[in-house]
C-alpha positions, -999 to +999 in steps of 0.1 A: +129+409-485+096+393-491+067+425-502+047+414-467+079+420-447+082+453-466+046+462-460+048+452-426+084+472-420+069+500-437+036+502-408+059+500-381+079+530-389+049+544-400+038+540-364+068+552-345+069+585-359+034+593-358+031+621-331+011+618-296-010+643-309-023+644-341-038+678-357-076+685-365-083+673-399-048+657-407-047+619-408-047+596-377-032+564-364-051+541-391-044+560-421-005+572-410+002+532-407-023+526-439-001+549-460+034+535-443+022+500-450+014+507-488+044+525-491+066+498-481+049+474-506+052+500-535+087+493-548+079+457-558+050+468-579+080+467-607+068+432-606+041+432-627+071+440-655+081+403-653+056+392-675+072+413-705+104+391-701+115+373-665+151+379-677+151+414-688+130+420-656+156+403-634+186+421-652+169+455-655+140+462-641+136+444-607+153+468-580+158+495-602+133+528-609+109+521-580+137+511-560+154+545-561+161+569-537+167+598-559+130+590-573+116+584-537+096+616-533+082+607-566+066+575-553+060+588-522+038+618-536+020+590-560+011+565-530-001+596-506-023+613-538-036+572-541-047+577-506-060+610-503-084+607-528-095+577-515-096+591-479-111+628-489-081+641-464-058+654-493-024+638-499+002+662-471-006+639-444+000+611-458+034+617-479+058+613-447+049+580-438+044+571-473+081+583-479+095+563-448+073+529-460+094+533-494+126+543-481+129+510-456+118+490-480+146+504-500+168+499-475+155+460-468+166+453-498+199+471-496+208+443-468+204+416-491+222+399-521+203+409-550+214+449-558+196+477-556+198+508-580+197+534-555+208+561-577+188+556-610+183+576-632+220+585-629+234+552-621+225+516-628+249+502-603+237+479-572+240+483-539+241+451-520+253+445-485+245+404-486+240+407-447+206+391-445+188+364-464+158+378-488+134+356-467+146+361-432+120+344-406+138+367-378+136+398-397+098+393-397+091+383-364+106+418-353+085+437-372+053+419-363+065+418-322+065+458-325+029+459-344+018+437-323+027+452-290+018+488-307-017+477-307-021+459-278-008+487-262-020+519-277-004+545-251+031+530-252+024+524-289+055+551-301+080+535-281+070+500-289+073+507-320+108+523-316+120+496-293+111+471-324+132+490-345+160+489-324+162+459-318+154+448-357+185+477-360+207+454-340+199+424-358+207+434-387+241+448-377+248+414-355+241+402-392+269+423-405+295+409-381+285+373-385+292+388-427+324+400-419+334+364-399+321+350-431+341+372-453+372+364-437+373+330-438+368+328-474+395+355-478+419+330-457+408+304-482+418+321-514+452+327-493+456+295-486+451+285-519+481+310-534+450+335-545+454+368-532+440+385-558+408+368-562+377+383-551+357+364-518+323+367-510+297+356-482+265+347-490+236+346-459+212+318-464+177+310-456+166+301-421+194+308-396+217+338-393+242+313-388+239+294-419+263+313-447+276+306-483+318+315-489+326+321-527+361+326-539+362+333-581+394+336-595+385+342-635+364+318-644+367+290-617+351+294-582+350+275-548+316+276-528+311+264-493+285+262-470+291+266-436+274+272-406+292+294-375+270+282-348+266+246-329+230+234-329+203+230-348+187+253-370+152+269-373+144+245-404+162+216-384+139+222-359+104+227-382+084+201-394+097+207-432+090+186-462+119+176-483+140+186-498+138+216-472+149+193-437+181+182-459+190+214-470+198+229-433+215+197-431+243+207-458+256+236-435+290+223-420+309+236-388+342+233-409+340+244-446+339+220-474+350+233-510+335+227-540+352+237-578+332+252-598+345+264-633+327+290-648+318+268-679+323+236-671+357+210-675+375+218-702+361+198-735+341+201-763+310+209-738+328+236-719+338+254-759+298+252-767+287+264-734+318+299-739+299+304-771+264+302-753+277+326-728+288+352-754+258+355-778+239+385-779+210+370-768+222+362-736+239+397-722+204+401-696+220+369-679+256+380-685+246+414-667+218+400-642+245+369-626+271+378-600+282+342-595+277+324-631+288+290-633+274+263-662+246+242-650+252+217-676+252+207-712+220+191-726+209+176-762+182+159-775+176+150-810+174+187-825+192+213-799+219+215-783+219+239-746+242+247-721+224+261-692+243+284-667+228+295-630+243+319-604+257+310-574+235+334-553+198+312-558+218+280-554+208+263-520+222+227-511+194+200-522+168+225-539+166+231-575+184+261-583+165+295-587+169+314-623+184+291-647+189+297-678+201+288-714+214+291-747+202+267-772+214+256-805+191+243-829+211+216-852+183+216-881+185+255-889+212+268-871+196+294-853+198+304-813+173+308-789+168+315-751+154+291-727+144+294-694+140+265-663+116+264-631+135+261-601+121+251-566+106+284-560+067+290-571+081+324-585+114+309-606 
């Protein structure tokens, strides 16, 4: 999810469980949601790490320390001293909803594709339920309905705030079913195609719950289809959008289209360069940080030689894929070096 969301997920809970009645000297309303809100934006501060190295940062940092649930009371003690010194109320009152800002945040991201390290220190591996898109227009408008009616309505404010969570509850598993559906149909396609063993995977995509990607990888060669499991048009068919943004929804079909593609390319001199790309040293943050690699393409010019790769994940029909990167060879010296594409993101 995008940090606002977080933030903004973060308040709300923040909100709910504030009690009716709030003791002498211990924090109220304002500074409960205050602490809730800057706890659900904490976890991303691992961004300011992406300026050591944006691939390193993808592959290791980004979800990982802050992101942690066996380092939550950590964080949350950190953002509640932050704001009991600035407050003069100490840091007790605060800790709570500073704990329950960070732990839906960790669990926003949990619902996504990326893969979050719920268990470092101990473990580096990912959780990741792909059930919701990490910009989810939706998912938002929940959370701001529940703040919204919280303060227009201050003495119902606890159970507005409880009903938005329900409900943003139930979204989220409607999500999971529409997954599931999703799942399935890709797991019919690798039958159908004599490939029982291979592994499927849906994808959710930006702008409509509806709108999903299927992957089916069998070693190195996967099929990707986007599909949509609802008639009508979606929220970004329906918006005012710029290109290329009003032909992406467009791409979704009712009946799934497959695509191949191999891992490194068709088979050639350009898909043996791009293998050796894929296995130098230099390029293991990209090896470990891609779910879904596939070659982007092969490029030269009059000195180096690259083969780019993306994953399948930050690929969107008609937008310049997110996080590309490559390997090139420099013909003049011999030597390798890492390079690194903007994609139709600002933060790519």
């Amino acid at each position: 999810m995008d940090t606002l969301t977080h933030a903004l997920s973060g308040a709300l809970l923040a909100r709910a469980a504030t009690p009716a009645r709030i003791s002498p000297g211990a924090p109220g309303v304002r500074g409960r949601v205050l602490a809730g809100f800057a706890g659900g934006a904490f976890p991303d501060i691992d961004f300011v790490m992406r300026g050591v190295d944006t691939l390193w940062y993808l592959s290791v940092v980004h979800q990982g320390a802050t992101h942690s649930l066996v380092l939550l009371p950590l964080w949350a003690l950190l953002v509640a001293w932050v704001i009991g010194r600035i407050s003069g109320l100490g840091w007790r009152g605060y800790f709570l909803p500073a704990a329950l800002g960070i732990g839906i945040h960790i669990a926003g991201d949990v619902i996504t594709a990326y893969g979050t390290m719920l268990l470092f220190p101990f473990s580096d591996w990912r959780a990741a339920l792909s059930w919701v898109y990490v910009i989810d227009p939706y998912f938002t408008l929940i959370i701001v309905a529940g703040l919204v009616a919280a303060w227009r309505w201050p003495r119902h404010a606890r159970a507005g705030s409880a009903a938005a969570l329900v409900v943003l509850v139930a979204y989220v598993g409607m999500q999971g079913m529409v997954h599931h559906r999703a799942q399935a149909v890709a797991e019919g396609f690798a039958e159908s195609m004599g490939l029982p063993e291979a592994g499927a995977e849906a994808l959710p995509q930006p702008f409509s719950p509806a709108h999903w990607m299927l992957v089916v990888s069998n070693d190195d060669l996967y099929y990707k289809a986007w599909v949509r499991f609802r008639d009508g048009r979606s929220l970004a068919e329906r918006l005012p959008l710029p290109d290329p943004f009003d032909e992406m929804s467009r791409q979704y079909a009712r009946e799934p289209v497959w695509h191949r593609a191999p891992r490194f390319g068709r088979e050639g001199e350009e898909s043996e360069f791009a293998r050796v790309a894929w296995d130098r040293d230099e390029f293991r943050h990209f090896r470990n940080f891609a779910r879904v690699p596939v070659l982007h393409e092969v490029t030269e010019d009059n000195r180096h030689l690259c083969a780019w790769f993306r994953d399948l994940r930050f690929t969107l029909p008609a937008l310049t894929p997110s996080f590309v990167f490559g390997m090139c060879f420099d013909t003049m010296d011999g030597t390798w070096h890492r390079e690194r594409r903007r994609g139709a993101m600002w933060l790519d």
